[in-house]
gemmi code that builds the backbone of each chain (N, CA, C; Angstrom):
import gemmi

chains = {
    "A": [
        ("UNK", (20.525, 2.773, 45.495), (20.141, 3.127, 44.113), (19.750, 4.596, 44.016)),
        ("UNK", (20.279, 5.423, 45.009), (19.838, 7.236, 45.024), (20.328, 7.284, 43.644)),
        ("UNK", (21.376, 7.075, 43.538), (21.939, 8.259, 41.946), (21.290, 7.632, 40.991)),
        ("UNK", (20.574, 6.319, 40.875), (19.598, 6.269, 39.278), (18.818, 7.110, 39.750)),
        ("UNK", (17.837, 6.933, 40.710), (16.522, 7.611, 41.097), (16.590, 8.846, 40.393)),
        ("UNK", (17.798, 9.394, 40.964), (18.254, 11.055, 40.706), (18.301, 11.410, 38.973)),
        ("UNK", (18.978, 10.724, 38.933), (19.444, 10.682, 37.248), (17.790, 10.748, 36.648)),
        ("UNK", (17.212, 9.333, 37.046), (15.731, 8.831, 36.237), (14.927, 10.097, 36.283)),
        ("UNK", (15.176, 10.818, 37.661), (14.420, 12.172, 37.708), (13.974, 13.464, 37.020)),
        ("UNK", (15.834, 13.589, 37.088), (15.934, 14.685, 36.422), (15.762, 14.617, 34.862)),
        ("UNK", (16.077, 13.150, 34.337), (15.737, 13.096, 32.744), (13.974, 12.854, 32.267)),
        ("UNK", (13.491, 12.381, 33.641), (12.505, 12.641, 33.147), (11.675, 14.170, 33.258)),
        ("UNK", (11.986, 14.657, 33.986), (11.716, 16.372, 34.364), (11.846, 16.836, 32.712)),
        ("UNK", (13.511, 16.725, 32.387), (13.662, 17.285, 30.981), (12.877, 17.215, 29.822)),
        ("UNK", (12.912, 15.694, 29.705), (12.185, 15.145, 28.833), (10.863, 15.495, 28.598)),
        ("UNK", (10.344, 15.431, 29.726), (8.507, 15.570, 29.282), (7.953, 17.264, 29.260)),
        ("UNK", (9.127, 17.869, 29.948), (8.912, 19.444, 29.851), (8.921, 19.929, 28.409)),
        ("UNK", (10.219, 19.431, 27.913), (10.644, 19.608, 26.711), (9.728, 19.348, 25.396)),
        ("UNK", (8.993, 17.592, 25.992), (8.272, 16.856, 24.705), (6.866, 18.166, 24.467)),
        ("UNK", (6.810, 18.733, 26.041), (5.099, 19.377, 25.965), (5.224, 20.621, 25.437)),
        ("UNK", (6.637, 21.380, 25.351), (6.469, 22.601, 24.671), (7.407, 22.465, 23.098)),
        ("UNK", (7.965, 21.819, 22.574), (8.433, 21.703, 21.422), (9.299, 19.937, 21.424)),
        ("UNK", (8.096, 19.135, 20.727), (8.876, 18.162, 20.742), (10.188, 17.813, 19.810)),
        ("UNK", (10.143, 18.524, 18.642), (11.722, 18.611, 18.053), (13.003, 18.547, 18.572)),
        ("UNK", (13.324, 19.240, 19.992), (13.968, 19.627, 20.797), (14.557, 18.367, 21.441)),
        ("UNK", (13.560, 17.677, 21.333), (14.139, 16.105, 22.037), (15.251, 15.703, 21.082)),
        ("UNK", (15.860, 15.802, 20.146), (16.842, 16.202, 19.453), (17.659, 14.784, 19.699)),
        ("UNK", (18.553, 15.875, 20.289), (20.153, 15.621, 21.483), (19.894, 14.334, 22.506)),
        ("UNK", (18.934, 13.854, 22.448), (18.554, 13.038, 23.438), (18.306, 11.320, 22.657)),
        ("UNK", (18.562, 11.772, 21.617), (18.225, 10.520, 20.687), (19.926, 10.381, 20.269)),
        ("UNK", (20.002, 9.103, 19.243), (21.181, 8.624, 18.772), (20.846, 7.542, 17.598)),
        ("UNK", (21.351, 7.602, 16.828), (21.775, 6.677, 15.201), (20.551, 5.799, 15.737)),
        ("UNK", (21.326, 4.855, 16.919), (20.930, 3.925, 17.666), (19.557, 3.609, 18.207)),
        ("UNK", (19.042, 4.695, 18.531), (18.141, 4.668, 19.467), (17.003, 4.329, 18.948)),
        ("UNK", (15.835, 3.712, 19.507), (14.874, 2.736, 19.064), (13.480, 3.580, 19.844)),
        ("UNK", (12.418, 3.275, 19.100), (11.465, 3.991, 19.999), (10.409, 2.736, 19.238)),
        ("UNK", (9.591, 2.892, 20.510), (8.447, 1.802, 20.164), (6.902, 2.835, 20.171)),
        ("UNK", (6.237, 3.114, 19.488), (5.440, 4.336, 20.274), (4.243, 3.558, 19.570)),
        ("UNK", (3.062, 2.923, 20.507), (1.982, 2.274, 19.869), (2.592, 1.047, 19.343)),
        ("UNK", (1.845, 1.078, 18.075), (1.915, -0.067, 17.200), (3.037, 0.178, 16.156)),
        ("UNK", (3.911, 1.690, 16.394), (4.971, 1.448, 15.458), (6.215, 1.278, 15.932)),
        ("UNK", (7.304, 0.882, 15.202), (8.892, 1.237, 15.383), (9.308, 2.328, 14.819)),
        ("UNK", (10.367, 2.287, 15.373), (10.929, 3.867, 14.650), (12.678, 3.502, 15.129)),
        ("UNK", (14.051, 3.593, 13.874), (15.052, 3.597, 14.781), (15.861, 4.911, 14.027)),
        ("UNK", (16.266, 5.674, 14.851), (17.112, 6.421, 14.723), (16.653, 7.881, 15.205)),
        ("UNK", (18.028, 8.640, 15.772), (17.602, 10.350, 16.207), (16.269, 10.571, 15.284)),
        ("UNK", (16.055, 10.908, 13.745), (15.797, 11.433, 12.773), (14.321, 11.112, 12.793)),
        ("UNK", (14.478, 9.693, 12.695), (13.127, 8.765, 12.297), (12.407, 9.166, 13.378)),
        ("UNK", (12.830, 9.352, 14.701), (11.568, 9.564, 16.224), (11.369, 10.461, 15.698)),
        ("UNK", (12.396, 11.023, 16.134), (12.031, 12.733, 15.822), (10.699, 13.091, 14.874)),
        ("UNK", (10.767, 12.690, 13.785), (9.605, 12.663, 12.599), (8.356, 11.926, 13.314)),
        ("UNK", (8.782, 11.261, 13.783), (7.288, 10.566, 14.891), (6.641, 10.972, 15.323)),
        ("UNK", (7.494, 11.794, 16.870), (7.070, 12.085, 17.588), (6.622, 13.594, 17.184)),
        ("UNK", (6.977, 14.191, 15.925), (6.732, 16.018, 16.010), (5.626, 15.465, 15.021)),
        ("UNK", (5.303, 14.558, 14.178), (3.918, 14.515, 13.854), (2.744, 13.710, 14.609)),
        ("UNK", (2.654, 13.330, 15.473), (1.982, 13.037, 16.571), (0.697, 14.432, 16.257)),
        ("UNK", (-0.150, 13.190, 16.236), (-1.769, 14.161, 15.970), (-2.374, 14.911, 17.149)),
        ("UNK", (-1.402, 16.061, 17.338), (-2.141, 16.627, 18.784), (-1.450, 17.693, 18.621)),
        ("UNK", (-2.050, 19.179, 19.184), (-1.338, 20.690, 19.002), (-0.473, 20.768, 20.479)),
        ("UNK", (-1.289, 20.238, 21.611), (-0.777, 20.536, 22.813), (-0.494, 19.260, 23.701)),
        ("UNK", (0.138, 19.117, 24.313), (-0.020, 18.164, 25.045), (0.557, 18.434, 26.561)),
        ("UNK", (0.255, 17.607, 27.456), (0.884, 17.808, 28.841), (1.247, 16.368, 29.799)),
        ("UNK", (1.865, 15.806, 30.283), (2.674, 14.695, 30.813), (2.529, 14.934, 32.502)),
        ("UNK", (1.927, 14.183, 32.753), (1.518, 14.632, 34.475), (2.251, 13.252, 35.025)),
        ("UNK", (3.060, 12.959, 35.282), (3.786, 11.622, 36.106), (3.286, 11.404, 37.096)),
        ("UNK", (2.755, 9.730, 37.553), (1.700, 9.666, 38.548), (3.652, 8.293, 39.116)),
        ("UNK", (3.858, 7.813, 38.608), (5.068, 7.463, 39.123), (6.366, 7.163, 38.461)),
        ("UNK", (7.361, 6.786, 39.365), (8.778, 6.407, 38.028), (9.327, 5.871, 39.092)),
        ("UNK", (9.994, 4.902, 38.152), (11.410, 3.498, 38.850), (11.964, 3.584, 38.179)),
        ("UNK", (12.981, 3.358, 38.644), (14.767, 3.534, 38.572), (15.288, 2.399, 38.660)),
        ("UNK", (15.970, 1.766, 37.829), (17.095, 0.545, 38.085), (18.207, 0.309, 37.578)),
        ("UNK", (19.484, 0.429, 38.328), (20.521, 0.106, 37.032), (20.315, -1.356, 36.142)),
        ("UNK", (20.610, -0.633, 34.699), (20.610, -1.946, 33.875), (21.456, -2.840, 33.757)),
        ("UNK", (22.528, -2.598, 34.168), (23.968, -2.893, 33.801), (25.025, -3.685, 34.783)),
        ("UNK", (26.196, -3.893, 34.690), (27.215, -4.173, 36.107), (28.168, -3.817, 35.649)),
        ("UNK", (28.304, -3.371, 34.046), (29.378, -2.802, 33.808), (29.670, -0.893, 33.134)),
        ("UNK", (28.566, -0.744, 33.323), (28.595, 0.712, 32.821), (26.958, 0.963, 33.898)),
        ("UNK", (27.344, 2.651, 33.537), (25.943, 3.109, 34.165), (24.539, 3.476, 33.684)),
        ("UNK", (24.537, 2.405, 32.667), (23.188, 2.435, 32.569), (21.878, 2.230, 33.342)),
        ("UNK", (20.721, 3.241, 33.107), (19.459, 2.683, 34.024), (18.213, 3.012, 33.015)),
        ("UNK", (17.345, 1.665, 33.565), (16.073, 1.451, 32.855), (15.013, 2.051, 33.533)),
        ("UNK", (14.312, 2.872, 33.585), (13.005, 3.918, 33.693), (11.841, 3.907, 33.623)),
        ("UNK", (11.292, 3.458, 34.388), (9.873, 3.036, 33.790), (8.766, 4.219, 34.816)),
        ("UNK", (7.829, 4.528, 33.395), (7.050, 5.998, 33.742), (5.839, 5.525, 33.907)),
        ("UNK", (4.632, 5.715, 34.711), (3.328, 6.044, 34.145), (2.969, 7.027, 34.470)),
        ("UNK", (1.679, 7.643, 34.073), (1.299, 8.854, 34.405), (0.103, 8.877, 33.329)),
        ("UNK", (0.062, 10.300, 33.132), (-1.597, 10.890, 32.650), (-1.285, 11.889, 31.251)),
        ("UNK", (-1.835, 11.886, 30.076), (-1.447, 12.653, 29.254), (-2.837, 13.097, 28.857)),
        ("UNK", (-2.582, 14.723, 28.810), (-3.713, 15.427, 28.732), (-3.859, 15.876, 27.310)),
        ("UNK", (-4.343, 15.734, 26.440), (-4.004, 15.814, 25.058), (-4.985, 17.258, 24.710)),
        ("UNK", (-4.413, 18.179, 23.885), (-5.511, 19.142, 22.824), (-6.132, 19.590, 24.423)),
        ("UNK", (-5.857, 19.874, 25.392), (-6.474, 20.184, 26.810), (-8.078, 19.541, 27.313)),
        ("UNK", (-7.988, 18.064, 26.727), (-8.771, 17.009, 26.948), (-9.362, 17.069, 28.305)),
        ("UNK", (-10.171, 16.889, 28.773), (-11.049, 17.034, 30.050), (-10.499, 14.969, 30.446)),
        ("UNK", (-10.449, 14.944, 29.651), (-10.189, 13.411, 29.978), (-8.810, 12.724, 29.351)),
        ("UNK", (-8.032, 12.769, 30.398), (-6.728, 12.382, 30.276), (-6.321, 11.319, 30.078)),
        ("UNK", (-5.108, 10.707, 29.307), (-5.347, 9.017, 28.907), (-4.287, 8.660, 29.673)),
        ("UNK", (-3.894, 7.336, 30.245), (-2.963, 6.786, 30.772), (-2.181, 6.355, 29.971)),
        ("UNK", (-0.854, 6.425, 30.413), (0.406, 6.088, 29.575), (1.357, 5.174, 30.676)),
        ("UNK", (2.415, 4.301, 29.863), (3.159, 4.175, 30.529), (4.494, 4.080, 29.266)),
        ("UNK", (5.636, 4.574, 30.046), (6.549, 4.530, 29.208), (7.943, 4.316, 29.862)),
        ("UNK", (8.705, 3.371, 28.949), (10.305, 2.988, 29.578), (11.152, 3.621, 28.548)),
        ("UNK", (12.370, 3.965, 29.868), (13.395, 4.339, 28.539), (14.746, 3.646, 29.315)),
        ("UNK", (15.574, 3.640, 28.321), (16.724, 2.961, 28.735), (17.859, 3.793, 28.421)),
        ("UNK", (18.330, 4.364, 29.722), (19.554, 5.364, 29.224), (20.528, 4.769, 29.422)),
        ("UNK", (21.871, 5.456, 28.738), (22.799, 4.819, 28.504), (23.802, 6.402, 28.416)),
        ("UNK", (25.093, 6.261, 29.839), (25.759, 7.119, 30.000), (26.835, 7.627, 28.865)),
        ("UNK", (26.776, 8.829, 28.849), (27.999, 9.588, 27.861), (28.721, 10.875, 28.392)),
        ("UNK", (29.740, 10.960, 29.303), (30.297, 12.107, 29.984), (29.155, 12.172, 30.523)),
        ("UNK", (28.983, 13.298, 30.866), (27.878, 13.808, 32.349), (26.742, 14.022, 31.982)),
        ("UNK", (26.463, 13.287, 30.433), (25.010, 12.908, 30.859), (24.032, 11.891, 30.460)),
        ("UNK", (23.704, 11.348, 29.730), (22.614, 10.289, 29.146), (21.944, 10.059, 27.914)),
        ("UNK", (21.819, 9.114, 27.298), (21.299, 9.335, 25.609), (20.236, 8.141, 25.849)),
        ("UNK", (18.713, 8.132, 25.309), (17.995, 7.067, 25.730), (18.310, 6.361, 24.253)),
        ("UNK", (18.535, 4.952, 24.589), (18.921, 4.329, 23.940), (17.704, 3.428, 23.328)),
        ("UNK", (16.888, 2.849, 24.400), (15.077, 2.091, 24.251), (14.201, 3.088, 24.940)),
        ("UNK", (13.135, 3.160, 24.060), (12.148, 4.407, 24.700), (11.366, 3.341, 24.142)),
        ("UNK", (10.391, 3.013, 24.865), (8.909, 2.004, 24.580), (7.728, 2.701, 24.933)),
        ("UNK", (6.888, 3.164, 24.308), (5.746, 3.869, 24.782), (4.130, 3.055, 24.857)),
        ("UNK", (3.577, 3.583, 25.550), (2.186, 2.646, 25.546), (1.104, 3.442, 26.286)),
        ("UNK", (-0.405, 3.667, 25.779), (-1.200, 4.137, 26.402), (-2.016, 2.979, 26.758)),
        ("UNK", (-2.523, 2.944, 28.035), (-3.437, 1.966, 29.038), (-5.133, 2.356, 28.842)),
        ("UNK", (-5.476, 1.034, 27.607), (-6.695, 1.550, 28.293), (-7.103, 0.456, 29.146)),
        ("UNK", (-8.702, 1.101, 29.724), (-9.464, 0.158, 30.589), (-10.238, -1.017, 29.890)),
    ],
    "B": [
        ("UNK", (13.282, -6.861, 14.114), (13.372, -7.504, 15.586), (12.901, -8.546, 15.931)),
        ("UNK", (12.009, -9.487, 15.197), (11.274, -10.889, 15.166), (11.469, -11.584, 16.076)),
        ("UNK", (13.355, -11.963, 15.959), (13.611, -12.798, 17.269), (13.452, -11.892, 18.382)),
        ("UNK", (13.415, -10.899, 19.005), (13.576, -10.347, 20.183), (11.927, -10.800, 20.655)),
        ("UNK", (10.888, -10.184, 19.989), (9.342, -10.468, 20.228), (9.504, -11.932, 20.568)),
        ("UNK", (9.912, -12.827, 19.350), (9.413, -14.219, 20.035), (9.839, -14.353, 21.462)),
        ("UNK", (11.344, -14.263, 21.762), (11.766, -14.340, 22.940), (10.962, -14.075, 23.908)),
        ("UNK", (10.542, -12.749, 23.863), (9.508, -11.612, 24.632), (8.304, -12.460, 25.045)),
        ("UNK", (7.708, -12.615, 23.930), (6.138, -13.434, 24.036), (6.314, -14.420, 24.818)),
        ("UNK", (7.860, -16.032, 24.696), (7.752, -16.898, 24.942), (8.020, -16.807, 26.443)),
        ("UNK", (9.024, -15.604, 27.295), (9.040, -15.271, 28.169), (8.019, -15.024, 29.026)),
        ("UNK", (7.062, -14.010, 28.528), (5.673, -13.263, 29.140), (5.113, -14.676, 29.761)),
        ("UNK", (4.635, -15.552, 28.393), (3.829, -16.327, 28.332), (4.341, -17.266, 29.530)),
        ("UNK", (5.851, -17.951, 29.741), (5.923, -18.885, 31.114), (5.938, -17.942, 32.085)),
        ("UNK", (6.299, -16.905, 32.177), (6.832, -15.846, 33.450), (4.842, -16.087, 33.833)),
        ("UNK", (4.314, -15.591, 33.570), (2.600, -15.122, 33.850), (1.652, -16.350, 34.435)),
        ("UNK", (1.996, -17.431, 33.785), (1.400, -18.423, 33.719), (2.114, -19.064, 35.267)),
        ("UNK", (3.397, -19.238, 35.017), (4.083, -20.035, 36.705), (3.211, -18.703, 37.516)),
        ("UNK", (3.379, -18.097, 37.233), (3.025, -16.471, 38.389), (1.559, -16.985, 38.834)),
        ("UNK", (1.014, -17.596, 37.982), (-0.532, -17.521, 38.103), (-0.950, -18.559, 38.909)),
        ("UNK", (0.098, -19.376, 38.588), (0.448, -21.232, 38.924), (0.821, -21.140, 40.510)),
        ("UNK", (1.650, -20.620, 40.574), (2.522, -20.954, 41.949), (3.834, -20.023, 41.911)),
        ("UNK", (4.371, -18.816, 42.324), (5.143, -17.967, 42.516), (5.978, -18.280, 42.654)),
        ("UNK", (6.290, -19.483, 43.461), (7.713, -19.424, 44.016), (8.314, -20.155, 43.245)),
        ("UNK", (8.076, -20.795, 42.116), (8.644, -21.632, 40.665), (8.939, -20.412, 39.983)),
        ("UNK", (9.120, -19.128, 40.208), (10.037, -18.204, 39.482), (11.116, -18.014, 39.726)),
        ("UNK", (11.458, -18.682, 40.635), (12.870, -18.513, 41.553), (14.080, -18.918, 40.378)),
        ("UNK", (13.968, -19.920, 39.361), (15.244, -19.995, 38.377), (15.052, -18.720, 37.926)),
        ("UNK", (13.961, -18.064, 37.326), (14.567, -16.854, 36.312), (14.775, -16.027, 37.146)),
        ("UNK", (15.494, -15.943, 38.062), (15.884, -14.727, 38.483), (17.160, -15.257, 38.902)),
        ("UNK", (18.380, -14.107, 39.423), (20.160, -14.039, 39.890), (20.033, -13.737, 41.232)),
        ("UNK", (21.054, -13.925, 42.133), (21.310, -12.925, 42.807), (21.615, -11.357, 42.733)),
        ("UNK", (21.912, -10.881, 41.194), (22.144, -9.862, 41.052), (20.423, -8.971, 40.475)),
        ("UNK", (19.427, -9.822, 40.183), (18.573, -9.519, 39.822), (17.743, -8.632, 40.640)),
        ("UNK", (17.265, -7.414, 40.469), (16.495, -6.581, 41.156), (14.904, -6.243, 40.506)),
        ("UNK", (13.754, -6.575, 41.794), (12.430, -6.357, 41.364), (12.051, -4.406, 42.723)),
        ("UNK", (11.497, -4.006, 41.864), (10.770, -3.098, 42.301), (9.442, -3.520, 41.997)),
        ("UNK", (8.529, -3.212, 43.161), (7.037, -3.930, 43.509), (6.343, -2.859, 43.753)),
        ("UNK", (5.157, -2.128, 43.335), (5.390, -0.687, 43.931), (6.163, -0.110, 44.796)),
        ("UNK", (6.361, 0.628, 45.991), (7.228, 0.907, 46.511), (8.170, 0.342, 46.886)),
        ("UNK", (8.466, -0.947, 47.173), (9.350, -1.553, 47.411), (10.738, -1.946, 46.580)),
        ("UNK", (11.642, -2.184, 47.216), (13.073, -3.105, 45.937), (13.311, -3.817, 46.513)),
        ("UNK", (13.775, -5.365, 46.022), (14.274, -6.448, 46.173), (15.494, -6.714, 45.482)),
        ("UNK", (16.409, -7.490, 46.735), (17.460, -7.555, 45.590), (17.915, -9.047, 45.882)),
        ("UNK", (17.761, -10.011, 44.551), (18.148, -11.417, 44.813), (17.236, -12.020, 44.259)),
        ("UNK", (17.345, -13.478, 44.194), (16.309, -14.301, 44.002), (15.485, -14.566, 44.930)),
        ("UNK", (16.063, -14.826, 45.777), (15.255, -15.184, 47.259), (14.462, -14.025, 47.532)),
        ("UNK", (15.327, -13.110, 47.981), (14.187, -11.990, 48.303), (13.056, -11.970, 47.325)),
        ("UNK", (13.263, -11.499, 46.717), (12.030, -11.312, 44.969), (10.907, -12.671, 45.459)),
        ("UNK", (11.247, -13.837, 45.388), (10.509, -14.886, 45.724), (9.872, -14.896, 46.855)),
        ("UNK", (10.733, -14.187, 47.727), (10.110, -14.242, 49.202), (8.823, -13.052, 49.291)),
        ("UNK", (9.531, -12.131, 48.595), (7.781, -11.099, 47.985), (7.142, -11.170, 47.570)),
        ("UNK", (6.630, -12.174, 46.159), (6.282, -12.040, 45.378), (5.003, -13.494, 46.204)),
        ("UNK", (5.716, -14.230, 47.038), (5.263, -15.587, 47.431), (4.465, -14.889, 48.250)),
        ("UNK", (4.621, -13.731, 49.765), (4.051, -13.399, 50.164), (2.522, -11.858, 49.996)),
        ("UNK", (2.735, -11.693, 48.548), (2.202, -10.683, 48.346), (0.051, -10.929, 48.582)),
        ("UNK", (-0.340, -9.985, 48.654), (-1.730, -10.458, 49.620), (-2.968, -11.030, 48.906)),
        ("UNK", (-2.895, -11.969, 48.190), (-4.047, -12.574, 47.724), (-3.681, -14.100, 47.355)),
        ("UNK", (-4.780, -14.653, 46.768), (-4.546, -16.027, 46.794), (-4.591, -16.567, 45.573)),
        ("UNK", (-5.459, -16.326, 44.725), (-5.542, -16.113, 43.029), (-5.280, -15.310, 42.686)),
        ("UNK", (-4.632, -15.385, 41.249), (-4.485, -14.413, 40.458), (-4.110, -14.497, 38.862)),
        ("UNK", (-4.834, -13.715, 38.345), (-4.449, -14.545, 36.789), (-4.056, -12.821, 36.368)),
        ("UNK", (-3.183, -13.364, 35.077), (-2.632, -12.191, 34.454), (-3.183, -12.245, 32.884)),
        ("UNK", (-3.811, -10.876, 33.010), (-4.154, -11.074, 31.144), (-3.629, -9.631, 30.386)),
        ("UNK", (-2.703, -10.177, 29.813), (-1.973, -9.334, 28.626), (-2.695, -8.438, 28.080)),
        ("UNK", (-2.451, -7.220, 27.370), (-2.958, -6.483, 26.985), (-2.068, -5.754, 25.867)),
        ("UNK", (-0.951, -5.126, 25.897), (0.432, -5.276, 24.890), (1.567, -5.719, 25.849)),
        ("UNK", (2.653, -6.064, 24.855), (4.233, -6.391, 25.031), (4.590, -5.950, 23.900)),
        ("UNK", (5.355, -4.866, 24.342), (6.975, -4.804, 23.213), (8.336, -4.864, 23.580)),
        ("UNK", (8.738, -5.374, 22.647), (10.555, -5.386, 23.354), (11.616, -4.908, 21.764)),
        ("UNK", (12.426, -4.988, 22.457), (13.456, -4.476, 21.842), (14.445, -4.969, 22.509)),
        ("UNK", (16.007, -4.240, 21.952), (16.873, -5.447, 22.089), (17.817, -3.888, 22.902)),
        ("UNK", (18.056, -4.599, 23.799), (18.801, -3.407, 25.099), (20.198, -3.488, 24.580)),
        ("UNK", (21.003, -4.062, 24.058), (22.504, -3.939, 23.857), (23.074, -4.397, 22.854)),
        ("UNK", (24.489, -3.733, 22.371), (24.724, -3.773, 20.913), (25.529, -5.380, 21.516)),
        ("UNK", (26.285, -5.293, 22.067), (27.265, -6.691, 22.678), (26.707, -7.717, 22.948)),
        ("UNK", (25.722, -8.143, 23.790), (24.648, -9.105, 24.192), (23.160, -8.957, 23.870)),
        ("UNK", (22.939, -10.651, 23.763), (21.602, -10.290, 23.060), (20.218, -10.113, 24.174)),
        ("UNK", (20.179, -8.806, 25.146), (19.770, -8.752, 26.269), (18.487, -8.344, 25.857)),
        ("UNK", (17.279, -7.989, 26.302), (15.784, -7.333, 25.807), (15.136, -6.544, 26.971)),
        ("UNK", (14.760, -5.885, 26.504), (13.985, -5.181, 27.432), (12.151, -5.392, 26.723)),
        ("UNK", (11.886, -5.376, 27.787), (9.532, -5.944, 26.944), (9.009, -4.917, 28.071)),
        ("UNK", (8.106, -4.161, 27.729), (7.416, -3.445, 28.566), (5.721, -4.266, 27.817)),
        ("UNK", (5.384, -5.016, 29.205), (3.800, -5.250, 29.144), (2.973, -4.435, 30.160)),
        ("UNK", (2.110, -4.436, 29.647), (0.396, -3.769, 30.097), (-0.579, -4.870, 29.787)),
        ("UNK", (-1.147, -4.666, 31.079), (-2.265, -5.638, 31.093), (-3.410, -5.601, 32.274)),
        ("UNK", (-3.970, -6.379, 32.276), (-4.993, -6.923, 33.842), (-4.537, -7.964, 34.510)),
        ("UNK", (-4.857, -7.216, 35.783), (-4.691, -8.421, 37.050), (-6.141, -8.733, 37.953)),
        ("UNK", (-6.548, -9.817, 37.924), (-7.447, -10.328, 38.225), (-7.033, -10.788, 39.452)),
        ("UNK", (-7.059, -10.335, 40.800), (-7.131, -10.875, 42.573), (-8.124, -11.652, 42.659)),
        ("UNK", (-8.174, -12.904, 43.389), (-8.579, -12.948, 43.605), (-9.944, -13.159, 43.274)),
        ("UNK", (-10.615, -13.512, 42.347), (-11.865, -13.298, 41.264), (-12.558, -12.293, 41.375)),
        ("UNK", (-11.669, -10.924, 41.628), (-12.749, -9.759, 41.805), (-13.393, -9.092, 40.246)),
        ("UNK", (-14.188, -8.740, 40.149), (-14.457, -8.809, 39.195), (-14.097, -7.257, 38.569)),
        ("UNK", (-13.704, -6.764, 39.038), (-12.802, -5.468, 38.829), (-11.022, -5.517, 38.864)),
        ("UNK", (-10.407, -5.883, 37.550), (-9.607, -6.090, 37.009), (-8.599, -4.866, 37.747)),
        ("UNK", (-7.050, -4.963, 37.656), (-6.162, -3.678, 38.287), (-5.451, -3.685, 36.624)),
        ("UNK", (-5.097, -2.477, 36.177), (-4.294, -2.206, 35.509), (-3.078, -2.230, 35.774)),
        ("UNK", (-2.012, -2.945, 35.313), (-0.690, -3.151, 35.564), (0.504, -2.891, 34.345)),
        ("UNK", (1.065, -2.504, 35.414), (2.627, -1.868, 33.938), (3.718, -3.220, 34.418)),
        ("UNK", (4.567, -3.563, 33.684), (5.469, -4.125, 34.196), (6.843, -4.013, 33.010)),
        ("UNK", (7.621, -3.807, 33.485), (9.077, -4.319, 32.691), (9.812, -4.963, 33.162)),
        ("UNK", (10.569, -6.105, 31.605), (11.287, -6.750, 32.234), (12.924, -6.441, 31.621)),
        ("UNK", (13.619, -7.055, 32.218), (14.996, -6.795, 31.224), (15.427, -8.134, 31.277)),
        ("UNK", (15.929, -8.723, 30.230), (16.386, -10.245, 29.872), (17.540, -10.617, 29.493)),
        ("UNK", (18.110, -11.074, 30.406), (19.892, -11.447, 29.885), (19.862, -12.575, 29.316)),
        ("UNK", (21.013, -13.049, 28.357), (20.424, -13.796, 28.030), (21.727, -14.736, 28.884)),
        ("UNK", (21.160, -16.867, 28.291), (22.557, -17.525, 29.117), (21.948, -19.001, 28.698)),
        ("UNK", (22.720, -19.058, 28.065), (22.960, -20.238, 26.933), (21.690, -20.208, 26.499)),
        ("UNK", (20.910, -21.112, 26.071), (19.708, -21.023, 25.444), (18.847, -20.701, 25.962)),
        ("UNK", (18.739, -19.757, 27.189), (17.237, -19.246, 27.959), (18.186, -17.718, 28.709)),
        ("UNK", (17.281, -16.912, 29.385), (17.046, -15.656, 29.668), (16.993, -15.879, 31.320)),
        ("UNK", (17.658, -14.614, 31.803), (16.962, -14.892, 33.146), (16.926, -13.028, 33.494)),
        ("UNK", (16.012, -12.972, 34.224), (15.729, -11.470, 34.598), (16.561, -10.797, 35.297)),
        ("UNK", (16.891, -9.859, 34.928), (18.301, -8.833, 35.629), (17.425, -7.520, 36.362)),
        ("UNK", (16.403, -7.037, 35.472), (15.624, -5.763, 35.940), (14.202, -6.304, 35.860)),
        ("UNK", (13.326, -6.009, 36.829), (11.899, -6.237, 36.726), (11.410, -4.822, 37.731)),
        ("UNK", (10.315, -4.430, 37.130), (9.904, -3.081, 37.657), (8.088, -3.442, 37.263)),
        ("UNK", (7.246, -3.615, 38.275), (6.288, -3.895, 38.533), (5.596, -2.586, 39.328)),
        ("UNK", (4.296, -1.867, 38.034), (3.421, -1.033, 38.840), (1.518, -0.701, 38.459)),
        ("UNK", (0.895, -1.218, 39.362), (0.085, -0.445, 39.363), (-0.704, 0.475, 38.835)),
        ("UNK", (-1.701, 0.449, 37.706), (-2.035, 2.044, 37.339), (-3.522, 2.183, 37.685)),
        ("UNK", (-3.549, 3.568, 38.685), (-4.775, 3.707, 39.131), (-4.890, 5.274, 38.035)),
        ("UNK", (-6.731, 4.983, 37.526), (-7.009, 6.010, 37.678), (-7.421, 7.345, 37.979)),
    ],
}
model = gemmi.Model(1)
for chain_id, residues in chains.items():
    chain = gemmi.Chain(chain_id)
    for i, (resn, *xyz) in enumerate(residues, 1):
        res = gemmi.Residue()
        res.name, res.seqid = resn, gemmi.SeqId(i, " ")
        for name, pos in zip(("N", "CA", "C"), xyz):
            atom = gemmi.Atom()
            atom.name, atom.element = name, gemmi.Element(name[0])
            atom.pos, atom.b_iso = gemmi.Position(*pos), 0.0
            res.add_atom(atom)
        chain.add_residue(res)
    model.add_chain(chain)
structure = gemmi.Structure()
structure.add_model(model)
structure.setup_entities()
């Protein structure tokens, strides 16, 4: 399973670099299709996250990955399901909240469109 | 998405409960093609998965929910993906573990059986 790992890697590298300095940008990474669960809401489409996630009540944020799994989803295409947790440092919060988040990519030429993004913060 | 949640819930709810019951009665919902990641580890099969999950190091254990969401992984089949968060109780310690888990759900004739399961841990 190296090449999900790899894949799960590098999209998540993109992704959370991207979400912490301009989340608009996550753009290209969405589709018609694509579904996001973030909290207690839904959201489907490029447009609709997008509007989600860039009004998200916070100026700064930062994504510290404490781990990630990789699995293909599929047997007939190369899809793989992603599952994140880690630490999100919000407004440069002294106290960081736990998150965990899945996404479900789904291949297009050489590279990936998340198709299910489910988000969730952990509390204690 | 209504039906996908019920599915989700009615899933969580036997998956957690046999888990809590006796492990190795998970052995139908899973394939041979089915793969669990356990923290570091991957399993691939039913047997294997069972054979981990049977030997993993405690003797009680109850699972208490905390969220599930799902959504529906494919336009062709009616497959789901549920990302839960919750507590795991070892053992009656009285210090609960935070746990991530996803599942992915194929479906096959009137019931589901697990294709992806990704099981982790969240320390803070």
């Amino acid at each position: 399973m190296a090449h999900f790992t790899t894949v799960a890697e590098r999209f998540t590298a993109i992704y959370y670099s991207t979400f912490d300095r301009n989340r608009s940008e996550l753009f290209p990474l969405y589709r018609d299709r694509s579904m996001l669960t973030w909290e207690n809401t839904q959201h489907l489409g490029a447009r609709a996250i997008i509007e989600k996630l860039s009004n998200l009540p916070f100026t700064t944020v930062q994504h510290k990955i404490t781990t990630q799994d990789a699995q293909p989803s599929s047997e007939s295409i190369n899809s793989i399901i992603v599952l994140v947790t880690g630490l999100l440092v919000v407004d440069g919060s002294e106290n960081p909240l736990q998150f965990s988040q899945v996404f479900h990519l789904i291949p297009e030429g050489e590279s990936f469109w998340v198709f299910n993004d489910v988000f969730r913060l952990n509390y204690g």
